[in-house]
Each structure stands twice: as C-alpha cells, then as structure tokens.
DRENMIDREN-728874 format. One record per residue (C-alpha): residue in one letter; x, y, z. Coordinates in nm, 2 decimals, always signed. Layout:
residues N
<pt><fimi>A</fimi><px>X</px><py>Y</py><pz>Z</pz></pt>
...
end
This chain:
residues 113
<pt><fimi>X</fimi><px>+5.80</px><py>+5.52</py><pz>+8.44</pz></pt>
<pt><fimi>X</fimi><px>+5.59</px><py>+5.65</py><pz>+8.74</pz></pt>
<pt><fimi>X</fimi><px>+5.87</px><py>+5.89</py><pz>+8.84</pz></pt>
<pt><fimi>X</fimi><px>+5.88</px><py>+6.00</py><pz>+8.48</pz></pt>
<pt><fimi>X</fimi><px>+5.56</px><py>+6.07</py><pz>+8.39</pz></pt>
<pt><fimi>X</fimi><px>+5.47</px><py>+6.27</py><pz>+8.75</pz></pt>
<pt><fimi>X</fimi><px>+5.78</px><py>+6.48</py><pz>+8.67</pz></pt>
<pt><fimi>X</fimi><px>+5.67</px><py>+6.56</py><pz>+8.32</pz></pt>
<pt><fimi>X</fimi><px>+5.30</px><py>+6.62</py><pz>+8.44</pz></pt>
<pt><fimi>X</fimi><px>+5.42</px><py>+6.86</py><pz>+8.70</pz></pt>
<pt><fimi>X</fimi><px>+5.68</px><py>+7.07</py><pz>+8.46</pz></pt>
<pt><fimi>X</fimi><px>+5.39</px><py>+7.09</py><pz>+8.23</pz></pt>
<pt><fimi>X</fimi><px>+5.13</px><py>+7.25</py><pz>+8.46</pz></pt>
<pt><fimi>X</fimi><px>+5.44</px><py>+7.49</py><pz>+8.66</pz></pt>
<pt><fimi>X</fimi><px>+5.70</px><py>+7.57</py><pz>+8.39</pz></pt>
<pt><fimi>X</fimi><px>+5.55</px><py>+7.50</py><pz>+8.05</pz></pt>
<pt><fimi>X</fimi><px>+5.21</px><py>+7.66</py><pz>+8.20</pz></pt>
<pt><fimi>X</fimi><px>+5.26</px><py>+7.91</py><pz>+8.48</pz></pt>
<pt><fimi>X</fimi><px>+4.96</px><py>+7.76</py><pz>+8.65</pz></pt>
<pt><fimi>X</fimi><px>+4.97</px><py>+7.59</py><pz>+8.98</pz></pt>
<pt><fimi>X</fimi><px>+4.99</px><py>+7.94</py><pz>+9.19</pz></pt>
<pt><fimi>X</fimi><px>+4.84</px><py>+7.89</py><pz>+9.56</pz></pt>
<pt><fimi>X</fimi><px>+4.84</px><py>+8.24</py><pz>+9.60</pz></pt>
<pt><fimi>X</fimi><px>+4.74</px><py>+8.39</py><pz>+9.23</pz></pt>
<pt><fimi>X</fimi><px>+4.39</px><py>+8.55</py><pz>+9.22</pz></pt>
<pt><fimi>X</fimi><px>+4.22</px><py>+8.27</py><pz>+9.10</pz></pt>
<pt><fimi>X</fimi><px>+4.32</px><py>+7.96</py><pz>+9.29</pz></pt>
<pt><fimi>X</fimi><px>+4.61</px><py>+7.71</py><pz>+9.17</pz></pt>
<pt><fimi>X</fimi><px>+4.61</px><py>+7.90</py><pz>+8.87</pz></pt>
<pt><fimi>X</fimi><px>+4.81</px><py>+8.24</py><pz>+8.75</pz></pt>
<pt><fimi>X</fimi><px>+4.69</px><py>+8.60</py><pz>+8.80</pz></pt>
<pt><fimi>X</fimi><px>+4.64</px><py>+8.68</py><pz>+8.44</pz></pt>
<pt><fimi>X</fimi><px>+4.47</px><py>+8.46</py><pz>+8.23</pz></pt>
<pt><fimi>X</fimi><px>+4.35</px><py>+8.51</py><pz>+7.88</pz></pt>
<pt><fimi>X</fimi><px>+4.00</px><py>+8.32</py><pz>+7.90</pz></pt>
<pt><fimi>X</fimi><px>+3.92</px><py>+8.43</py><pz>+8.29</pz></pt>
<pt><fimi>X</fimi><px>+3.58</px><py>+8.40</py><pz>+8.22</pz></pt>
<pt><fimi>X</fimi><px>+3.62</px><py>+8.05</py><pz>+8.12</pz></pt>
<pt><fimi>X</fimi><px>+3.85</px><py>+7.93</py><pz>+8.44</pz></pt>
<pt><fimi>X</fimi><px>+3.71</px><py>+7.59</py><pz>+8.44</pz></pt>
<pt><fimi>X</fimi><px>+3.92</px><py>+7.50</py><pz>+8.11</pz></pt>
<pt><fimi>X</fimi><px>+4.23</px><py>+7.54</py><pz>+8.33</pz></pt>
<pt><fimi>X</fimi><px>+4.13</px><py>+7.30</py><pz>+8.60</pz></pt>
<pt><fimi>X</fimi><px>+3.99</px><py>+7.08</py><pz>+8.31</pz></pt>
<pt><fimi>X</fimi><px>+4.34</px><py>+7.07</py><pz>+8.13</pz></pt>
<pt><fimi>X</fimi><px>+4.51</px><py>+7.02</py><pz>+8.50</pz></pt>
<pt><fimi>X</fimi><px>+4.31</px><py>+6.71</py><pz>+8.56</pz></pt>
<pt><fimi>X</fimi><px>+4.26</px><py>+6.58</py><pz>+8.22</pz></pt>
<pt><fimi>X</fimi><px>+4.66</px><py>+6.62</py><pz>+8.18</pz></pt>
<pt><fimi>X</fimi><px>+4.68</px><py>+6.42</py><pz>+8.50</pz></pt>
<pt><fimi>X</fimi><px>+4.53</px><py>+6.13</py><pz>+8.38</pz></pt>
<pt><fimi>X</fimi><px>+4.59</px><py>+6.14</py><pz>+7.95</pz></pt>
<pt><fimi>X</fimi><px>+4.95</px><py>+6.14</py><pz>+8.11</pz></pt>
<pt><fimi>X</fimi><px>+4.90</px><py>+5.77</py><pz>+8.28</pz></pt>
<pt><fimi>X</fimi><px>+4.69</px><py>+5.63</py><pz>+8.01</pz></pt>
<pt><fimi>X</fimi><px>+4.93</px><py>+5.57</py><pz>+7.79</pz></pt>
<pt><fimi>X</fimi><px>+5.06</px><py>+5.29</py><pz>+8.04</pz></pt>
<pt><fimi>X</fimi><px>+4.73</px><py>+5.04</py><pz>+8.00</pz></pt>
<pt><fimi>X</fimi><px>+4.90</px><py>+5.02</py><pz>+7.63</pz></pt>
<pt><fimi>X</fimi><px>+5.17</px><py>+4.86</py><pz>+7.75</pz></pt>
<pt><fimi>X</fimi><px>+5.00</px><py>+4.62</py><pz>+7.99</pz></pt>
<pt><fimi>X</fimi><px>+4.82</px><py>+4.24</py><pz>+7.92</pz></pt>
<pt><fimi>X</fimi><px>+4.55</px><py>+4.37</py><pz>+7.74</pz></pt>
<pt><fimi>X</fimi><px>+4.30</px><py>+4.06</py><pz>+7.89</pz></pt>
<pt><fimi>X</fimi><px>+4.37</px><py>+4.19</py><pz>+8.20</pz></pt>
<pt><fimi>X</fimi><px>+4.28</px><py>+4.53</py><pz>+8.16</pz></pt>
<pt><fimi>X</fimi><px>+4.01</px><py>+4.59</py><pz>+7.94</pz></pt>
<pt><fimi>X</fimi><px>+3.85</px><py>+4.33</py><pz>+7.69</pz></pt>
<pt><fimi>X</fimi><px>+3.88</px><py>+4.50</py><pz>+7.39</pz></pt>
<pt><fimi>X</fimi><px>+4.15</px><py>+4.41</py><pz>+7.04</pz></pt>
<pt><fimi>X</fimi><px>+4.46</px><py>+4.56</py><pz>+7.07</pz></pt>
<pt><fimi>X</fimi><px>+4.45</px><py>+4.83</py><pz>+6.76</pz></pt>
<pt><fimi>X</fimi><px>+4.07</px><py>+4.95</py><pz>+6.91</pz></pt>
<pt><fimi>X</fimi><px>+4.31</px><py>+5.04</py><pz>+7.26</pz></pt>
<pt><fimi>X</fimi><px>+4.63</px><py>+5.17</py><pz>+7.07</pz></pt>
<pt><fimi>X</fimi><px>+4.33</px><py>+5.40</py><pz>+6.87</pz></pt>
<pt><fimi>X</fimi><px>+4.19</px><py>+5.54</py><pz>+7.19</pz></pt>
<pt><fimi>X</fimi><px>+4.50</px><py>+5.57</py><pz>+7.32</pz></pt>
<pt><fimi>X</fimi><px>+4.64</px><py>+5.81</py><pz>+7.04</pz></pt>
<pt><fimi>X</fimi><px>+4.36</px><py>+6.03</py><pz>+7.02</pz></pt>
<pt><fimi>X</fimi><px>+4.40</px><py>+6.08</py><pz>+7.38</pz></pt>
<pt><fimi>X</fimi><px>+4.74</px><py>+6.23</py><pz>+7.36</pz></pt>
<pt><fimi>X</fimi><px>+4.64</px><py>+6.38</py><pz>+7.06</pz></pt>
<pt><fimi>X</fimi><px>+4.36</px><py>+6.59</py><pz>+7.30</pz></pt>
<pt><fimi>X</fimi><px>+4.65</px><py>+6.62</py><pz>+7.56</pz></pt>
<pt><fimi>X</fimi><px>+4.88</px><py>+6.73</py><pz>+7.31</pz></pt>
<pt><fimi>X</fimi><px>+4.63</px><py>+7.02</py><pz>+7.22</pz></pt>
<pt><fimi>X</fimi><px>+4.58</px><py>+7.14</py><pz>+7.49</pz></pt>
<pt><fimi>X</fimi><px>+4.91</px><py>+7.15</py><pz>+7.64</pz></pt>
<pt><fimi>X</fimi><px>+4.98</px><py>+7.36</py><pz>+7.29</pz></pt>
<pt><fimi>X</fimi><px>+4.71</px><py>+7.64</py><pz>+7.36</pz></pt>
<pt><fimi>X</fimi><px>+4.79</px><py>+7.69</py><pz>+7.74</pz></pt>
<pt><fimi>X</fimi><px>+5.20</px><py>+7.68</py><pz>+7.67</pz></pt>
<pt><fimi>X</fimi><px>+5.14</px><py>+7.92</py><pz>+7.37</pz></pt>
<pt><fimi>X</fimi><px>+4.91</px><py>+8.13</py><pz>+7.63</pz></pt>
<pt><fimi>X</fimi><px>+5.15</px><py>+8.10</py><pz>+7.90</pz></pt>
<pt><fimi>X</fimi><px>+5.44</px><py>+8.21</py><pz>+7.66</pz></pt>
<pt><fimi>X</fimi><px>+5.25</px><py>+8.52</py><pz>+7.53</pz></pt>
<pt><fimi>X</fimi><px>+5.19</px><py>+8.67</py><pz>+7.83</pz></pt>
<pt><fimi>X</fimi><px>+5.52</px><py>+8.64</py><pz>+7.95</pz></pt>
<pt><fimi>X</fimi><px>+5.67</px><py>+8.77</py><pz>+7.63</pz></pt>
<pt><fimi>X</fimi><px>+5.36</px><py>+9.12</py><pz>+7.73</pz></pt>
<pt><fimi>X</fimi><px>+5.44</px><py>+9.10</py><pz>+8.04</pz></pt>
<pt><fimi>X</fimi><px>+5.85</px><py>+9.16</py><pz>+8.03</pz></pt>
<pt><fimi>X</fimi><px>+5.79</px><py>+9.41</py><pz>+7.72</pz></pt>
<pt><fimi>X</fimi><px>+5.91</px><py>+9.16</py><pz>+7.45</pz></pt>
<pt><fimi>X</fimi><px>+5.58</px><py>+9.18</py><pz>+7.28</pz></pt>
<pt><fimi>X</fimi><px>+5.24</px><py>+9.45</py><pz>+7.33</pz></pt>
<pt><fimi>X</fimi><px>+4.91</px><py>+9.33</py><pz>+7.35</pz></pt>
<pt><fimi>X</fimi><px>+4.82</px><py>+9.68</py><pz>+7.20</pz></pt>
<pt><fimi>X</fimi><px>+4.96</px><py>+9.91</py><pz>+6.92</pz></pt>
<pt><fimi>X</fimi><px>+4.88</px><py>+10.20</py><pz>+6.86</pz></pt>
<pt><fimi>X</fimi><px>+4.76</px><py>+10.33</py><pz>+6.54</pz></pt>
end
C-alpha cells in the first residue's frame, strides 16, 4: 500500500495539479497560478496531501498500539481528514484544469462585451 499511495500522491501533485515544476517562476510549483499572491496554499496542499495520504493507514493498524483513543473517535478524525484532502485536491485540480482549458483556447478568461 506504500507503493500505492506514493504513486497516487505524486499523480496528484504532477498530473491532476500541474505543480511540481523545478524550473516555473515560483519554485516546485507552475508559472501561472490563480492565487499567486497566496503561494503558501500550494506548498500547504503539497505537504498536507503528503501526509492526509498516509493517515488513512493508522486506521487499519492495532489501535492500542498507535494511539489510545476508541476506534469510532480515530475512524472520525480520519474521515474529516480526507474530507479536507478531498477539498483541496478539488479546488487545485479544478484550477489546474481551467487554466489549461485558457491557456490552449478552449475557454477565455475574458469576453468581451
């Protein structure tokens, strides 16, 4: 489930994204960014998507050995996490998807009235 979940984490941030980009004008992210005043949201849902990924595995675990806490409090916890991951993966994918849709002329950001 390691494997899995790293490969998912990555296609999210390079594919589903467009962020990762060494070279962009803002560093590991893209060029164009909707909220480039607000960059730190990026590397906030880079790292939280990092970890919210591999949560989901203390679920699965001995609960004693983990954490001291009941099972349904941990399963709780555990939802609204993805739920939060979930979110934001949604707003960066649809961001991601708009400007590519401007950017190859299938959509305008303007129009002219």
């Amino acid at each position: 489930f390691i494997l899995s979940t790293l490969y998912t984490y990555t296609w999210d941030v390079f594919m589903d994204w467009g962020l990762g980009r060494p070279k962009s004008k803002y560093f590991l992210l893209r060029d164009k960014l909707v909220w480039q005043e607000h960059r730190w949201f990026y590397y906030y849902c880079i790292i939280s998507n990092f970890f919210f990924r591999f949560f989901w595995a203390i679920t699965i675990t001995p609960f004693t050995v983990i954490v001291d806490m009941q099972p349904e409090m941990l399963n709780l916890i555990a939802a609204s996490i993805e739920i939060i991951r979930r979110f934001t993966w949604a707003i960066l994918r649809v961001e991601n998807e708009h400007l590519n849709n401007c950017g190859k002329f299938r959509a305008v950001n303007f129009i002219p009235l």
